[in-house]
Structures are given as structure tokens and as C-alpha cells.
C-alpha positions as CSV (number, residue, x, y, z in Angstrom):
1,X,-39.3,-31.0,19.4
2,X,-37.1,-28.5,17.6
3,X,-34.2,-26.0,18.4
4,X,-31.4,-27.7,20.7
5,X,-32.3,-31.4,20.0
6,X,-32.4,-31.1,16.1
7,X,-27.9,-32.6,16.0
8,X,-29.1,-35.4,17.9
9,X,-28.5,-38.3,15.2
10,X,-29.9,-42.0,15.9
11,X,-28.7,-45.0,14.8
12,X,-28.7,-43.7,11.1
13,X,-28.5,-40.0,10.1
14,X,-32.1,-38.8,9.9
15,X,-33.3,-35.2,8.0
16,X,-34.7,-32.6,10.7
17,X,-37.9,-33.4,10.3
18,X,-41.3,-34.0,12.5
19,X,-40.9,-37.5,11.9
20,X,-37.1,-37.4,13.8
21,X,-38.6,-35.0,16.2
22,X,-41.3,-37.2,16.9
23,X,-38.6,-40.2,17.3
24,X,-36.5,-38.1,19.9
25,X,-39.7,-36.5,21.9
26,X,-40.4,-40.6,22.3
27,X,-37.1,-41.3,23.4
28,X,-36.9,-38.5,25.9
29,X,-40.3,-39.8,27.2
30,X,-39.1,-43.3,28.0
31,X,-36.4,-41.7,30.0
32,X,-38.5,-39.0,31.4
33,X,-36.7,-35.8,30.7
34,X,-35.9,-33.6,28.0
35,X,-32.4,-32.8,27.0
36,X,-31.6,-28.9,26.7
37,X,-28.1,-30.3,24.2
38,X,-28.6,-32.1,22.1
39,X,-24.7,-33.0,21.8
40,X,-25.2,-33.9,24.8
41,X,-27.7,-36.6,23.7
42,X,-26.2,-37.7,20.5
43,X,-23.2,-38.3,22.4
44,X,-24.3,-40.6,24.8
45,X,-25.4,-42.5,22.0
46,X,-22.3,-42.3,20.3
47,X,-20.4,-45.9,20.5
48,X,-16.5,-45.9,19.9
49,X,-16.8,-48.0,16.8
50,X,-18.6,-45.2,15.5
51,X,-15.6,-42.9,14.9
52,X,-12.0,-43.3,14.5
53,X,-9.0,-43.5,16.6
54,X,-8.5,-39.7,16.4
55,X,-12.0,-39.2,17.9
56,X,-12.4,-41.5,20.7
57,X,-13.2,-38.5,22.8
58,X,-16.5,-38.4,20.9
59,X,-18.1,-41.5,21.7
60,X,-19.9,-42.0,25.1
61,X,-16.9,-43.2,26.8
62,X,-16.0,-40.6,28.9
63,X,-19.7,-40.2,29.4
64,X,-19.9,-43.5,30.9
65,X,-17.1,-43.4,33.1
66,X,-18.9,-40.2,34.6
67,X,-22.3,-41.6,34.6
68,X,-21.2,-44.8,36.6
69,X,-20.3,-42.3,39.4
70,X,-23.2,-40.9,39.3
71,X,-24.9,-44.3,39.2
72,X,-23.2,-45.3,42.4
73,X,-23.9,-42.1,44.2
74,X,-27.4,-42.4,43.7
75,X,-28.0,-45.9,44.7
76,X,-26.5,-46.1,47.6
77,X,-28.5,-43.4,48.6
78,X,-31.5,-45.1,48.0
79,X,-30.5,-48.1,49.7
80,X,-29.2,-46.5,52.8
81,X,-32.8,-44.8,53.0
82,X,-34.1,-48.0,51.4
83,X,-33.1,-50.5,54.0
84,X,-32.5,-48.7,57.5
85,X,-31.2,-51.7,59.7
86,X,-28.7,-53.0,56.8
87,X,-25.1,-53.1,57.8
88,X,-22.7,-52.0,55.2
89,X,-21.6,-55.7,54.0
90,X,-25.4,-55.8,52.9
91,X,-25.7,-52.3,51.2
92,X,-22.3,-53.1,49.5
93,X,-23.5,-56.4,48.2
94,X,-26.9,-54.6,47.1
95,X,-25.2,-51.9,45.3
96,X,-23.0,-54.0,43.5
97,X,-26.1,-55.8,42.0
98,X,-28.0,-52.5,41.3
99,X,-24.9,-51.0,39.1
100,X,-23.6,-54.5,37.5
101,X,-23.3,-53.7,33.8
102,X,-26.0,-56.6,33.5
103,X,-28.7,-54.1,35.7
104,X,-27.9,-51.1,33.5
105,X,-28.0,-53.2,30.5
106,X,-31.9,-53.9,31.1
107,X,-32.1,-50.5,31.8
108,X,-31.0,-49.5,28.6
109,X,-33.1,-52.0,26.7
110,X,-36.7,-50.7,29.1
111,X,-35.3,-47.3,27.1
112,X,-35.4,-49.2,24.0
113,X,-31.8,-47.6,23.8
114,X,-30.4,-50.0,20.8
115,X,-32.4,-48.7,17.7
116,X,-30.8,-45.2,18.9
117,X,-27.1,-46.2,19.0
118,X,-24.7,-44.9,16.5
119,X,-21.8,-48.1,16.2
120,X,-19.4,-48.8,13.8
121,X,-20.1,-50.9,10.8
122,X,-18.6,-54.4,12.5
123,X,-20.9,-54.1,15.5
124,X,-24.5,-52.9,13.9
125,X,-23.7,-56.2,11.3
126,X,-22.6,-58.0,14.8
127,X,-25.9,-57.3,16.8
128,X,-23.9,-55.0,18.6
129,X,-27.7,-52.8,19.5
130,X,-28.6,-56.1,22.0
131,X,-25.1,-56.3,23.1
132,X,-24.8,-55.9,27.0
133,X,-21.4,-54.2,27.5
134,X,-22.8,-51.8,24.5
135,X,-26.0,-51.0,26.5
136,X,-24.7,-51.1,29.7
137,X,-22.0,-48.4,28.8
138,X,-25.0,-46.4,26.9
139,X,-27.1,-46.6,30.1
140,X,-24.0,-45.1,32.5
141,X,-23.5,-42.4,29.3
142,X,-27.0,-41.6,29.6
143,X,-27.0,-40.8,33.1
144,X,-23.9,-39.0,33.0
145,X,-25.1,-36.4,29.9
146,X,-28.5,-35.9,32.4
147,X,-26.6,-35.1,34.8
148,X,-24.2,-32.2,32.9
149,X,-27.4,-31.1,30.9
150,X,-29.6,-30.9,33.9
151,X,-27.7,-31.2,37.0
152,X,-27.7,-33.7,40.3
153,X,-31.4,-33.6,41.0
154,X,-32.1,-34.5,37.2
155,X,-29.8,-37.2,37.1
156,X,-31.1,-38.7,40.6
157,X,-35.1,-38.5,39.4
158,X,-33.4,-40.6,36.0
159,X,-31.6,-43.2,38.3
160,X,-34.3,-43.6,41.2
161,X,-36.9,-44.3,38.3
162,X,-34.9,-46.4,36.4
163,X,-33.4,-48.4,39.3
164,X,-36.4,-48.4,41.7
165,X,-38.2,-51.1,39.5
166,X,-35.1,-53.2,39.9
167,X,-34.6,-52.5,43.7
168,X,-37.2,-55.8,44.8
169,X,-35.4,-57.9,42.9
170,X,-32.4,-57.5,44.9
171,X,-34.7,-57.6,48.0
172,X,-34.6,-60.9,48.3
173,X,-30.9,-62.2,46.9
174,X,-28.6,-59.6,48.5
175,X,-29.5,-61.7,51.7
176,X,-33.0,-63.0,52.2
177,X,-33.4,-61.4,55.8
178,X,-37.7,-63.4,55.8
179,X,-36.0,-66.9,55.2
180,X,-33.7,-66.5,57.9
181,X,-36.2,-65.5,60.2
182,X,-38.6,-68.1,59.6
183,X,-36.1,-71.0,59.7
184,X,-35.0,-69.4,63.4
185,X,-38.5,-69.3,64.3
186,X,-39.4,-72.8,62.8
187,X,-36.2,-73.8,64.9
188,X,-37.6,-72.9,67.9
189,X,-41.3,-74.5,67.4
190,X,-42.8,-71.5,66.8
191,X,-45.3,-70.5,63.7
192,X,-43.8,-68.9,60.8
193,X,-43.8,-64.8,60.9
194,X,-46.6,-62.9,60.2
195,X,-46.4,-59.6,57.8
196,X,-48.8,-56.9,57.7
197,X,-49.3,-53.8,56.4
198,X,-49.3,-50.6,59.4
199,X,-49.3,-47.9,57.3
200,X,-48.7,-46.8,53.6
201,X,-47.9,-42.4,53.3
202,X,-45.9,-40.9,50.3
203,X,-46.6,-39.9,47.0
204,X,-48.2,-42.4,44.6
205,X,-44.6,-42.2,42.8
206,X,-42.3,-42.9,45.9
207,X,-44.6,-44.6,48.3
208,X,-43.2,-46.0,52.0
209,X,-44.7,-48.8,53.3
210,X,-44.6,-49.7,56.9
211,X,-44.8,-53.2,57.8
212,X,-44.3,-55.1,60.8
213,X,-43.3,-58.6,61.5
214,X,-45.2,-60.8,64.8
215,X,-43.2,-63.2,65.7
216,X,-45.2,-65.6,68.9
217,X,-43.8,-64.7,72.2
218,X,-42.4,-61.4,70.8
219,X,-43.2,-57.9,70.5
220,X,-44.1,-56.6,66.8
221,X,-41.5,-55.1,65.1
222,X,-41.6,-53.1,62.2
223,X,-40.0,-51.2,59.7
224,X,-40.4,-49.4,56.7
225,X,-39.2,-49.5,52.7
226,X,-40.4,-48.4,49.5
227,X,-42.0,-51.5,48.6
228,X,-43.8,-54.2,50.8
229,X,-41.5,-56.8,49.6
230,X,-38.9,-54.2,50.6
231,X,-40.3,-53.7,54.0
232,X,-40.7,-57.3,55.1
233,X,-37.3,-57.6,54.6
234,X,-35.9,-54.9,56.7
235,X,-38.8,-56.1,59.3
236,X,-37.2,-59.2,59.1
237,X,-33.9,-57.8,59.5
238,X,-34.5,-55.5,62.2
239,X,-36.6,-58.4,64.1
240,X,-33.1,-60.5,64.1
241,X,-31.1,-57.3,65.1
242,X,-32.8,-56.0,68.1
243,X,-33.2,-60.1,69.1
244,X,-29.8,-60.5,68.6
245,X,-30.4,-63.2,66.7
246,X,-27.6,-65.7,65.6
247,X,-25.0,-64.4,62.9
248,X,-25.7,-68.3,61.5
249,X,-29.4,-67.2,60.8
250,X,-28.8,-63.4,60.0
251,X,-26.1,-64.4,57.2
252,X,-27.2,-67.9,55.8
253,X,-28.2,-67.2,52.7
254,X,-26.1,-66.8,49.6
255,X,-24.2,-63.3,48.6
256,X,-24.8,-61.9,45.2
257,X,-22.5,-61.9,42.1
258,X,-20.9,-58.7,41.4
């Protein structure tokens, strides 16, 4: 790629060549858009250590703090679509595990962000490219340049495909909505739940699942999400609701770490 990409400068300067060009086209296709600025770009990757005290407005920190807004925005918009029948202590305790500088930090390493990074001396001799707080604030840079170069929908694709793949894995620790029900049902004599499948629409790249959840003596209830694992869970939770299950049951399980 050529023309507005060609300042973008990686970890070390590189000539404008195909070779670079090559490096930033496979970059741009981990992340799954294609910068229009490049300053844009080379910023975001632009650590504070790289420059001096006089240019700290160059490096990706106020990038970041922009970025993390942007973040926020976007997943609590997918997990207030995600999860229907969660109450706001839920989608709080979900978000907080979505954006945790840990979460973006994977993100940032699924980009292969780190051989990218321009640091200072001290932290590319310190391992500073594996560092978490360093990829962390490079992810929340990241999404913050989409979002100036492109706009909100361009930084929203960015986050939903980037986050989405971590959304199950909060499924089941932001409060674990299946356990409760089964120890309430196993409580009571019953069999455990039963999940299945009722209907699967969407595109291939944002599917919606419906599932419901029999529970003997009651009525099927289901619910939807954008995984099964996802869908269970607000089954689950949306059994307990409309039973008016107890709060014991509904909030046993642990909260996550922020």
C-alpha cells in the first residue's frame, strides 16, 4: 500500500519500500481496516518513551485516553443487546472485564501489536513489546485513531470484532446465571435444565442464537445471545427472573475483578 500510509514507522524506521508496505497491508489486515493517515497510525504506535518530554503529545497517550471511551461506548452496547434480561450490576461487572487493560492487552497481542511499537531505548531492552500496560494503552490508541480516521461505525466494526471473541469468556464469570439455576433446580428434586437450540438467523459474522431452557414442571423459556454459550446464560437468567427465583440463587456466584 502506498500514498497516505508510507510515515507510518514500526518499531524501527523502515525505507518506503514494498517490503514495509507489505508489513503495514498485514497489519491493517489483522485489524481489519485500512487507515486513510497514516499519522494517524504511526501514532497509535507511538509509546511515550519514544520521544522526549517536549513531545509527549506525540505518543499514543492522548490516543488512548480517547480510545478507552470509545471502548466503553461500544461494549456496553453489545452487552446491553448481548444479554437482554441482565440488570445493570451484571452489565457493569461485564464491562469492567471486557475493557480491563488485561482484555485489551490480549487484544493487542491477537494484532501482533508489539513488533510494531516505537518505545524508548529502556523499554524495547526491557521487553517493553510484551508488556501489558504498553499493549493495553496501544490497543485503546488503536481504537481511538480508527475512530478519527474512519469514524463511529469504523471504530465499532474494530471493537465488536476484537471484543466479541472475548465476550464468552465473561459469559460464565460475570455471574454464572446456568449454575444457579441448576443448583435451584437440584434443590428442589428436579433434573438439571435442559438447553436447546430454537433457532440460529443472522449473518455468518454476527449470528443470534435462540435458545431455550426446560426446566420439569415449567414452561420453556428462552432467550437469545450471540453465542450459544451466551444464550444459555440469559435463558438461564431470564428463567430465574420471570420465576422470581431467589436473589440467594440469582447472585451466588463470584463477581469479577475489575
Amino acid at each position: 500500500m502506498v500514498g497516505p500510509l508510507e510515515p507510518f514507522v514500526p518499531a524501527r524506521a523502515l525505507t518506503k519500500t514494498s517490503a514495509s508496505a507489505a508489513r503495514i497491508e498485514e497489519f491493517e489486515a489483522r485489524l481489519g481496516y485500512a487507515f486513510r493517515s497514516g499519522d494517524l497510525l504511526a501514532t497509535a504506535l507511538t509509546h511515550v518513551s519514544a520521544g522526549s518530554l517536549k513531545k509527549r503529545v506525540e505518543s499514543n497517550q492522548r490516543l488512548e485516553f480517547l480510545g478507552d471511551r470509545v471502548l466503553g461506548l461500544v461494549v456496553a452496547e453489545m452487552l446491553y443487546v448481548a444479554f437482554p434480561v441482565a440488570e445493570e450490576g451484571e452489565l457493569s461487572r461485564r464491562l469492567s472485564q471486557l475493557v480491563r487493560k488485561e482484555t485489551c492487552a490480549d487484544v493487542a497481542r491477537e494484532w501482533n501489536v508489539g513488533p510494531y511499537l516505537k518505545l524508548g531505548q529502556g523499554e524495547a531492552k526491557g521487553g517493553g513489546r510484551d508488556r501489558t500496560p504498553i499493549l493495553g494503552d496501544a490497543c485503546e490508541a488503536i481504537i481511538g485513531a480508527v475512530f478519527l480516521d474512519g469514524g463511529m461505525d469504523a471504530a465499532r466494526d474494530l471493537v465488536r470484532r476484537a471484543v466479541g471473541a472475548h465476550m464468552d469468556a465473561v459469559a460464565g464469570t460475570a455471574r454464572d446465571a446456568k449454575t444457579a439455576l441448576q443448583e435451584w433446580a437440584q434443590g428442589r428434586g428436579k433434573k438439571p435444565p435442559v438447553y436447546r437450540e430454537i433457532s440460529r438467523g443472522g449473518p455468518d459474522h454476527k449470528p443470534v442464537f435462540v435458545i431455550g431452557v426446560d426446566v420439569e414442571g415449567y414452561p420453556v423459556c428462552e432467550a437469545e445471545g450471540a453465542s450459544k454459550r451466551i444464550a444459555e446464560q440469559s435463558a438461564a437468567q431470564a428463567f430465574m427472573e420471570r420465576e422470581h427465583v431467589s436473589a440467594k440463587f440469582r447472585g451466588a456466584q463470584p463477581q469479577a475483578s475489575s
